[in-house]
N, C-alpha and C positions, 0 to 999 in steps of 0.2 A: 504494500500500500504506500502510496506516496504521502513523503513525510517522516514514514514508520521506521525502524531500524531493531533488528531483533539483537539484542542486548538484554546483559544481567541486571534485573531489577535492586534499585539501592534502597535499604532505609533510610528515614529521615525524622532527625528530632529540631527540626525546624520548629516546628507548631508548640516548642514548649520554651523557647527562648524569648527574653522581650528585646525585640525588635531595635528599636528604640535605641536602648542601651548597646547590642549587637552596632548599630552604625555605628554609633558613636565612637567606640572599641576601634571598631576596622579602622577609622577615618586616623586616629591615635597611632596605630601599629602601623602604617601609611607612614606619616611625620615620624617616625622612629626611624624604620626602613631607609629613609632618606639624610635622617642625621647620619647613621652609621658610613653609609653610602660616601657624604661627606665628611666621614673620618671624624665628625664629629665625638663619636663614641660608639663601641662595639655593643651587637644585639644577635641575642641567640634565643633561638626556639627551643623548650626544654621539654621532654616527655619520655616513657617510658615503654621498650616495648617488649612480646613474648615471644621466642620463637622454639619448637619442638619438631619431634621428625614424623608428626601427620604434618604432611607436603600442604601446599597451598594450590598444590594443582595450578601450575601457569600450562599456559599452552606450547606446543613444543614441535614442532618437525617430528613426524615420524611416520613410518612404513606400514602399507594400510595392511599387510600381512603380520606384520612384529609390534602390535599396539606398545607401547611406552609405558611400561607399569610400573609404579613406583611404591614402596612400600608404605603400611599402614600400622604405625603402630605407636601404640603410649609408652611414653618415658619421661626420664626427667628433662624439666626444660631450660630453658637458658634466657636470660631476661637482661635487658640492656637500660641504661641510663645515658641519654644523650642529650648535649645542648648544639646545635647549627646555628652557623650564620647566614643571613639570605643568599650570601656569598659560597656556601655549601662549606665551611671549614666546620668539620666535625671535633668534637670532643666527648669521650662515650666512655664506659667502659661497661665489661661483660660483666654477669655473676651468675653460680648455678644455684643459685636458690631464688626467695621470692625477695623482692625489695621494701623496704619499707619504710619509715619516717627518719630513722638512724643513721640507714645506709646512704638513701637519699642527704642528709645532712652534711656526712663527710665527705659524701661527693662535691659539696656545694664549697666545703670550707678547699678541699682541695683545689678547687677552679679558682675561687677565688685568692685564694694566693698567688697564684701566674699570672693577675690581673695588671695590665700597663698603663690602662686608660678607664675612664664611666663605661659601665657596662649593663647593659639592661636584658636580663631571662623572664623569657615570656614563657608563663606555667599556667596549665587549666588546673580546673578544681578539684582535683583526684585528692581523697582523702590524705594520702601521703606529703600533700605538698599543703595543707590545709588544718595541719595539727598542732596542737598547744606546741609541741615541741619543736615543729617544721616553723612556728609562727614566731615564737621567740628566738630566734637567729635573724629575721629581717632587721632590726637595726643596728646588732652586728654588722650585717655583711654590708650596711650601707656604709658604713664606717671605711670598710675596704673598697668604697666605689662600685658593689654591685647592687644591683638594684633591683626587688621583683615584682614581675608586672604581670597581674592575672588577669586571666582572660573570664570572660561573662560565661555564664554557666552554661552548659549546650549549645556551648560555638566551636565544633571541631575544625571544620575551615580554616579556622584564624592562626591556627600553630600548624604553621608550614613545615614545623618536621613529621607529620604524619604522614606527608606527602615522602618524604625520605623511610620510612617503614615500607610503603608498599611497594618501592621501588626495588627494596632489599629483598622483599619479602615473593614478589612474584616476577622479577626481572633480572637481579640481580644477583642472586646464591641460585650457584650450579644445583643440575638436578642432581646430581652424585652425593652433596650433600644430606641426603637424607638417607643414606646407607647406613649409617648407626651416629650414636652419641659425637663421638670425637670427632668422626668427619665432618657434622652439622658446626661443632666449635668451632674448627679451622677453618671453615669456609667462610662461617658468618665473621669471623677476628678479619681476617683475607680481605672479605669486602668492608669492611668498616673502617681499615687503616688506607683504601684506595679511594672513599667517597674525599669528594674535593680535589682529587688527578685525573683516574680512571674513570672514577662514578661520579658525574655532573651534573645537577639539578640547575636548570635556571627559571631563580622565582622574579628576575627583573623584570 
């Protein structure tokens, strides 16, 4: 049908965010983008992500006799902490357990010691980034020049490193990777040390 196009249907939690506030955020994170841009001062998108070796199924080249079968199965997973620059400079690091307000914390004190210039992390409102404990370090860490800027609740959009999750997640980590535990490690370390050379996102 014209017009139509047979595509995976997305969900949407539009309809629970207010608007309103949503622009106003965008319009914000816009003027940041552009300080940075201007060397004004360094900005990074900060989130968390999961990955395991049930595949994400990307699509692949392959032999309409030798279908592409990749394995299926639970295990432990591997969870990342990352902050980007719209400029695509990664800083991340892996861990094989679950993250949580702690770990997230020493990740923060860590970044923020290598800090040169004003620096602004943009974080949604996942309970880990939202807790007594994650909350008392903000003017701390303003002390070291960083600064955090949360985003309006139910705006995933707005923190452009989720757009760098799914680029890892179904473009970027070989299929080979999901042969077991360790190769899913290496592979995912592999592309995480190449995003901002090899692996380029451009959000200008």
């Amino acid at each position: 049908m014209l017009g139509y196009s047979f595509k995976r249907a997305r969900l949407s939690i539009k309809h629970l965010r207010n608007q309103e506030q949503f622009d106003k955020q965008q319009s914000e994170i816009i003027q940041l983008i552009e300080l940075h841009k201007q060397g004004y001062l360094d900005l990074y998108f900060g989130d968390e992500s999961h990955f395991g070796l049930t595949p994400n199924l990307p699509y692949a080249w392959q032999h309409k006799d030798k279908p592409l079968l990749l394995p299926a199965s639970k295990s432990k997973s591997l969870s990342v902490l990352g902050l980007m620059t719209p400029c695509c400079k990664l800083y991340s690091k892996t861990f094989e357990h679950t993250i949580n307000s702690d770990i997230v914390i020493e990740f923060m004190d860590n970044f923020a010691n290598q800090l040169s210039k004003k620096t602004v992390v943009i974080l949604d409102n996942a309970p880990i980034h939202k807790s007594k404990k994650f909350i008392a370090n903000i003017t701390r860490w303003r002390e070291q020049d960083l600064y955090i800027y949360f985003l309006p609740p139910y705006s995933p959009e707005l923190n452009k490193i989720e757009i760098l999750w799914r680029f890892i997640k179904y473009q970027w980590i070989p299929l080979d990777a999901y042969q077991n535990f360790q190769n899913l490690k290496d592979r995912l370390n592999e592309t995480l040390l190449l995003v901002g050379s090899k692996h380029i996102i451009n959000y200008y």
